[in-house]
C-alpha positions in Angstrom: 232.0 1.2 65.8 230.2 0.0 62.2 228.4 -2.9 61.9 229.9 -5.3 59.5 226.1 -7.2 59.7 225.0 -5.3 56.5 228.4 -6.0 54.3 228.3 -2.4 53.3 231.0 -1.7 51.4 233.5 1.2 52.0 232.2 3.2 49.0 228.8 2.1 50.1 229.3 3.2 54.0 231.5 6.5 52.3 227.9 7.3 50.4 225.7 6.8 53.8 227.9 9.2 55.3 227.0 11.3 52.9 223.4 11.1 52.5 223.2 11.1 56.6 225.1 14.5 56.0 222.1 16.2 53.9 224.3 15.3 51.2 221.9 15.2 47.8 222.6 12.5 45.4 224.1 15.1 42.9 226.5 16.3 45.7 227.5 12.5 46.4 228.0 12.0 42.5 230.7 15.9 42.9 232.4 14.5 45.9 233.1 11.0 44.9 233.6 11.5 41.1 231.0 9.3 40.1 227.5 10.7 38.0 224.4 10.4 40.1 222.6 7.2 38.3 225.6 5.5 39.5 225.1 7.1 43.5 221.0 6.2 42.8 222.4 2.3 41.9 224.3 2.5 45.6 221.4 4.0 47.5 218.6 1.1 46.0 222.1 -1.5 47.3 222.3 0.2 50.5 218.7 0.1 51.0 218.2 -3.4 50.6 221.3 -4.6 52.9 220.0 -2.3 55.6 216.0 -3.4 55.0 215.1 0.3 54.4 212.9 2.3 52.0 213.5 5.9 52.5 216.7 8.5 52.6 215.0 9.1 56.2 215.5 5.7 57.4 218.6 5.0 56.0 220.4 8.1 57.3 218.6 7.2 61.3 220.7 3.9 60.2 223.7 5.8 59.4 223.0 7.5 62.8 222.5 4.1 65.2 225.7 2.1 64.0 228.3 5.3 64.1 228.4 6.5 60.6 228.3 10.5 61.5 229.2 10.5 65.3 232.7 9.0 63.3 232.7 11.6 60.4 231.6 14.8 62.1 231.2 18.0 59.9 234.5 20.0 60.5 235.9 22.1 57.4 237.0 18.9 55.8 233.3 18.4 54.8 234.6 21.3 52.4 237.5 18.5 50.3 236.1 18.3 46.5 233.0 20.7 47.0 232.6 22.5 43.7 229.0 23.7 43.8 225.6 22.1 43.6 222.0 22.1 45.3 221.6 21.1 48.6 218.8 19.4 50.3 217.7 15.8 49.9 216.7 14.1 46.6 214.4 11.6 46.9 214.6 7.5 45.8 211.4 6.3 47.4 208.1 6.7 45.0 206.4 6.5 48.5 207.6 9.9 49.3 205.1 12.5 49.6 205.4 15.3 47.0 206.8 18.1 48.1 204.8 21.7 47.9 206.7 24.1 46.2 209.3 26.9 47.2 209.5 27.3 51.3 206.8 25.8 52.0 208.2 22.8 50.5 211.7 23.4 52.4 209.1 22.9 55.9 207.6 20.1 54.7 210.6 18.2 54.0 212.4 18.6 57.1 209.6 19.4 59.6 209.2 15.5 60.7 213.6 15.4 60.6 215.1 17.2 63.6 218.4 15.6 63.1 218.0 16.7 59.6 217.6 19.9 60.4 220.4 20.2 63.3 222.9 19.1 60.2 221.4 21.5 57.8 221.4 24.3 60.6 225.0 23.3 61.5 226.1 23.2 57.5 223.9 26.8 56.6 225.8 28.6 59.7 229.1 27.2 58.4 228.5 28.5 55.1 227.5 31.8 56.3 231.0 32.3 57.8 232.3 31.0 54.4 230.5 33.4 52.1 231.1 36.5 54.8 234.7 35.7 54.8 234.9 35.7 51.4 233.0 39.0 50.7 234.9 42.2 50.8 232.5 44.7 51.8 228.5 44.8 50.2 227.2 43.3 47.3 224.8 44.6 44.7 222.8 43.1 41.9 225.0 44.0 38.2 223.3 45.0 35.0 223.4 42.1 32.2 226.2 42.3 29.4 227.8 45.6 30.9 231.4 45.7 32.1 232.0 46.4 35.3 234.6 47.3 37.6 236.1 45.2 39.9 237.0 45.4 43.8 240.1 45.1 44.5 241.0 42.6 47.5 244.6 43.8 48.8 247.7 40.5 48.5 247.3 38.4 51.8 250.2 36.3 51.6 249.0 34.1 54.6 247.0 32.4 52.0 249.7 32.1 49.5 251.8 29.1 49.5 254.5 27.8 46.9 254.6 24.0 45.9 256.8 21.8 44.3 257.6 22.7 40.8 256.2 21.0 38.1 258.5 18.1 36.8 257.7 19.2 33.0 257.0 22.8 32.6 253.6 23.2 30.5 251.4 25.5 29.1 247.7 24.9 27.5 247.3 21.8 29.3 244.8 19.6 31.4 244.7 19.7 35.4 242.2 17.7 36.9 241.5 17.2 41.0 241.0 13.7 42.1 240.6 12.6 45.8 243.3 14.0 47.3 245.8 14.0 44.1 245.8 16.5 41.0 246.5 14.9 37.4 247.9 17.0 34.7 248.0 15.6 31.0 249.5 16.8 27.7 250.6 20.4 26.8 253.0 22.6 24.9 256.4 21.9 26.7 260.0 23.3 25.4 259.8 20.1 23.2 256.8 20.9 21.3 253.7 18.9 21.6 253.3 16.8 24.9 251.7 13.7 26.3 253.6 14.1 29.5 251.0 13.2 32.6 252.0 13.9 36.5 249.9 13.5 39.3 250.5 15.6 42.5 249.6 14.7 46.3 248.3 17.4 48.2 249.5 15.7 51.3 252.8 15.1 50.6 254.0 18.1 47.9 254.7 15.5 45.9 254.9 14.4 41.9 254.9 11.5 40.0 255.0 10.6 36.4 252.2 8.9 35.0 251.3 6.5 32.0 251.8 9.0 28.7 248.6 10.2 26.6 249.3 8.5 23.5 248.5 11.2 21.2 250.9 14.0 22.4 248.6 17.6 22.3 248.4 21.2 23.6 245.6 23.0 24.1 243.2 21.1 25.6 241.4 20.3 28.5 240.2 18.0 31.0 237.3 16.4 33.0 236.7 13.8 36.1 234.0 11.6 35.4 233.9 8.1 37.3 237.8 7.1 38.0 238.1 8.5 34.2 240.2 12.0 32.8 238.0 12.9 29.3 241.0 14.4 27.0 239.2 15.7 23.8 240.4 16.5 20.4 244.1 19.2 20.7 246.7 20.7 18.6 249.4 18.5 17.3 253.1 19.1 16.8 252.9 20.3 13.4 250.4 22.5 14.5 247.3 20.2 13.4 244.2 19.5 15.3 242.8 16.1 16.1 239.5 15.2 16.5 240.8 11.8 19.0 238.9 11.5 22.3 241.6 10.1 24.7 240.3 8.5 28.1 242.9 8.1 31.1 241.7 5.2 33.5 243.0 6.5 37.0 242.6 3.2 38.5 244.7 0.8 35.9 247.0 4.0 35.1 246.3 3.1 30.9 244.8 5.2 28.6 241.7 4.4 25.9 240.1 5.9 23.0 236.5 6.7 22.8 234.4 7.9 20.5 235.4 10.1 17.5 234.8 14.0 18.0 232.1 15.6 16.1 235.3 17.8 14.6 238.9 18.6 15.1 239.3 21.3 17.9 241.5 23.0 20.4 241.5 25.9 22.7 237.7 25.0 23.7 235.8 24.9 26.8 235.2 21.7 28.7 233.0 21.1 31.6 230.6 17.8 33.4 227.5 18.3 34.0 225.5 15.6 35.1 227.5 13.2 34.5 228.1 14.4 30.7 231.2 15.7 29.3 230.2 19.8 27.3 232.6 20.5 24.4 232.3 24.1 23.8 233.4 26.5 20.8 237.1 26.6 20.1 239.7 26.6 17.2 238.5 23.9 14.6 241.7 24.7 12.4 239.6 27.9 9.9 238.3 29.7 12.3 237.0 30.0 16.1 233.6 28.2 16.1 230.3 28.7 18.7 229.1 24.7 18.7 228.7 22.7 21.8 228.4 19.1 21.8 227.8 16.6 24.6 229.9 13.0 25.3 227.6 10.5 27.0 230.5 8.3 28.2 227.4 5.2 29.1 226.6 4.9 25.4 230.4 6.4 23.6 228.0 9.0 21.8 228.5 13.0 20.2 225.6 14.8 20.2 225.0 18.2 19.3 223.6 20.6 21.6 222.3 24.7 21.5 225.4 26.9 20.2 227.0 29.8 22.3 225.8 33.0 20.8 229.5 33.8 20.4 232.4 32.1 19.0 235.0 31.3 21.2 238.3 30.0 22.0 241.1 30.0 25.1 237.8 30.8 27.0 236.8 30.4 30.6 234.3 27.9 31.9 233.2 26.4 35.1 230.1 24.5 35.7 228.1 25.3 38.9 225.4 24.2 40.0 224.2 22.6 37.4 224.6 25.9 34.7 228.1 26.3 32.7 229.4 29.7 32.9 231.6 30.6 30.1 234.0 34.4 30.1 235.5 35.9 27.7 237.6 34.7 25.5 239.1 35.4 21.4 236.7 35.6 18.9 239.8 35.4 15.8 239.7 39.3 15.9 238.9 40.5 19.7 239.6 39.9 23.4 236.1 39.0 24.5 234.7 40.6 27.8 231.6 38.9 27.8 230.0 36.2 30.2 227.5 33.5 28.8 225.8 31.3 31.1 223.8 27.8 29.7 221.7 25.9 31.6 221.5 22.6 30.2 217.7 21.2 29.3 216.4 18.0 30.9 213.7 15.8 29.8 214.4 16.6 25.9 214.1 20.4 26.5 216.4 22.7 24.7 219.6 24.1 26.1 219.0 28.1 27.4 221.9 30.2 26.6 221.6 33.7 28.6 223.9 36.9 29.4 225.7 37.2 32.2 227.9 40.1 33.8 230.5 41.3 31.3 234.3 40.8 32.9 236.0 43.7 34.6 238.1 43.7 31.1 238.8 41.3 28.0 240.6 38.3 29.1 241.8 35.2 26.8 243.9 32.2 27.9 243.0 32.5 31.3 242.3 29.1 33.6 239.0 28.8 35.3 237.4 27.1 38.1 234.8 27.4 40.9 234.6 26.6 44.8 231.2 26.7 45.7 229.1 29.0 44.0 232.4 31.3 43.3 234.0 31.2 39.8 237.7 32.2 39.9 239.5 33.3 36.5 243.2 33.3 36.6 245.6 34.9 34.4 245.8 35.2 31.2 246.4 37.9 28.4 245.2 40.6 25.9 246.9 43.2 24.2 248.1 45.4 26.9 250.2 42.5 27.7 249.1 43.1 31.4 249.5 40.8 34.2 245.9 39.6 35.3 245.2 39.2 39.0 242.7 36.1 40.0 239.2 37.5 39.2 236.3 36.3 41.3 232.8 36.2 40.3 230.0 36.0 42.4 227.4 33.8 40.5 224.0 34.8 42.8 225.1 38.7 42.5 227.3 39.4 39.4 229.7 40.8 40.9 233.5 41.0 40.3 236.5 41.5 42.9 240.1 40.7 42.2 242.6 39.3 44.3 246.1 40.9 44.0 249.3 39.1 44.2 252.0 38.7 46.0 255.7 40.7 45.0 257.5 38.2 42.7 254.4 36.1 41.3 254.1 35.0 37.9 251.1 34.3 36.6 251.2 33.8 32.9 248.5 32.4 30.1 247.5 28.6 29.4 248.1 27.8 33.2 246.8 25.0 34.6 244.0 25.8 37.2 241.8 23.6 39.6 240.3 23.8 43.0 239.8 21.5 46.0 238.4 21.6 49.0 239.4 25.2 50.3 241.9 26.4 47.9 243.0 27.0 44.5 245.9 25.3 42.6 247.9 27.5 40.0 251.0 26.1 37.8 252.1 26.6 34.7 251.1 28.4 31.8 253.4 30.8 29.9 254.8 34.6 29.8 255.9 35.3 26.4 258.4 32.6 25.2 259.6 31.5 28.6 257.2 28.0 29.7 256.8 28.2 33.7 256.7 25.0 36.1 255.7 27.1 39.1 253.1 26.1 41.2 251.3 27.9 43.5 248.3 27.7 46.5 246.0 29.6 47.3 243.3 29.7 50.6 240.1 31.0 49.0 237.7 29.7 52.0 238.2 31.0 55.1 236.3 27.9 57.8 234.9 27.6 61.2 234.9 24.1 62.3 231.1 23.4 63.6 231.1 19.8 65.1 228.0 18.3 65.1 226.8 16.3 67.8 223.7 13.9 67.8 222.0 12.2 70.7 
């Protein structure tokens, strides 16, 4: 049973779990959808109500009133996981610098056996992940040179098929949150939407939502802190906007923020820490290679290093840490290429480098990433093909492909998102027909590995 002694509250006890967990602040900031200055402003709250100093002492805390022994690591440790660093990040000044590489690894945990039971315990788990996962060996990939892909034959055991969209869509925004998805705006058989839904995963259920008030296709979407970030889309009468719409998940109302640096649609979106990265796109003239960063703490545009390609109905995940970004249309070609960023800190330039080209050209395809795994999802050229799921292995470069089952559609401008274990897929388009199916897909195969502390 928890102490109520400390009057820790339940996002404050949710975040001790966490840290008891080997959690490190920027995984706290991914599971919760919060940035990590906010998680730092919990910890220095939780360590003065508990009369601690260190992540050490505070997670033996965690330990002595029930925390963990009531939130044992089981494959729901897995729910909103999208990547990051593990290990602990430390608060304390006091802490004693670490020495570099493993070395450093021994040092930190070599006076925490509980530590290191949990970090064991998680390592193992993600072992059986990663093997599950992998169809046969891996092999390091040349830079910039298409590949080809393995094929992984149509298990359809991991297939499931959801409730139907309410409003079919295409080129619209799908975002996870908790254990809900939110979808926003869209082309629709209408035109121009600002239809928002929101999904529960435990249920199979949809519900509409307050309406963006600038109705847009085109676009897409990111969590940060309780808040969907809806840049810029293509109107009705087929103009762009350069209006920064804000949907607050907790008063269900919508804000504006900032104005965008330009009109665009059909860019790349991705949060990184805790910063929303507008990437190339359609400006209205031509398909453009600028990136620009939203600081939602001060409302602010700011440019940052340009792609070395221009780009629109592109790919891109963040993981951790970099943004990957595939293929793509470059106003004349389907784009084959990967381009990987990893954002600079402390005033140091952004690094733009070459990653493994695609299996093939791809644009319009939906994108997103379960732990260090990006999946691209279908999508079009001009073979006017049907495009498996594409998975790329960030710490190899390599591709496999997933095939489908008989009878699915996958089309272009679907809406794609991940949580926990699988992949959501609904929506998008196949020539003139606009699709509201919805499908699931098991990408992480688990082993539950309870952990148990004496």
């Amino acid at each position: 049973m928890v102490s109520n002694e400390n009057e820790l509250s339940e996002r404050e006890l949710e975040i001790l779990r966490l840290l008891a967990t080997g959690a490190s602040n920027k995984e706290i900031a991914q599971k919760l959808f919060i940035s990590t200055n906010t998680v730092k402003v919990h910890l220095r709250n939780i360590y003065s109500k508990i009369g601690v100093s260190t992540r050490t002492e505070a997670a033996m805390h965690a330990v002595n009133i029930g925390v963990v022994e009531r939130y044992q690591l089981q494959d729901s440790n897995l729910d909103g996981f999208s990547g990051g660093s593990s290990g602990l990040e430390s608060l304390s000044p006091a802490d004693e610098p670490l020495k570099p590489g493993l070395a450093g690894l021994i040092q930190k945990f070599a006076s925490r056996p509980w530590t290191l039971i949990t970090l064991a315990l998680s390592l193992a788990a993600a072992v059986i992940v990663l093997f599950a996962l992998i169809n046969g060996g891996q092999k390091n990939l040349p830079e910039s040179q298409p590949t080809e892909s393995k094929s992984i034959s149509a298990n359809q055991e991991l297939w499931s098929v959801k409730a139907s969209l309410l409003t079919p869509r295409t080129q619209f925004a799908v975002v996870p949150y908790k254990d809900k998805l939110i979808t926003i705006a869209g082309l629709s058989k209408a035109g121009a939407s600002g239809v928002t839904e929101q999904y529960d995963i435990q249920t199979n259920q949809w519900v509409a939502l307050a309406e963006k008030p600038v109705k847009v296709s085109g676009v897409q979407g990111v969590v940060i802190e309780d808040r969907v970030y809806i840049p810029g889309g293509k109107l009705d009468d087929g103009t762009l906007t350069d209006v920064l719409e804000i949907y607050d998940i907790l008063s269900n109302s919508w804000i504006q923020g900032a104005q965008l640096p330009l009109a665009i649609s059909d860019y790349g979106l991705a949060a990184i820490g805790g910063e929303v990265f507008l990437l190339g796109g359609w400006d209205g003239n031509e398909v453009v290679k600028s990136v620009y960063a939203y600081d939602p703490a001060s409302d602010r545009w700011q440019p940052r290093a340009p792609m070395s390609v221009a780009r629109s109905q592109f790919g891109v995940v963040p993981i951790n840490g970099k943004i990957y970004v595939f293929g793509g249309y470059d106003g004349k070609d389907t784009l084959d290429t990967t381009e990987v960023c990893t954002p600079g800190l402390a005033g140091k330039p952004d690094a733009w480098n070459s990653g493994a080209a695609m299996p093939e050209g791809d644009f319009g395809m939906g994108a997103t990433s379960l732990l260090d795994i990006a999946y691209i999802v279908g999508g079009a050229n001009h073979s006017n093909k049907t495009f498996p799921i594409l998975v790329f292995y960030t710490n190899t470069g390599e591709w496999q492909s997933i095939e489908l089952p008989p009878d699915f559609e996958l089309g272009a401008g679907m809406g794609v998102t991940s949580q926990g274990q699988y992949l959501y897929l609904m929506g998008g388009s196949q020539g003139d027909t606009i699709l509201r199916n919805f499908y699931v897909y098991k990408a992480l195969i688990t082993t539950s590995l309870p952990l148990i502390i004496k």
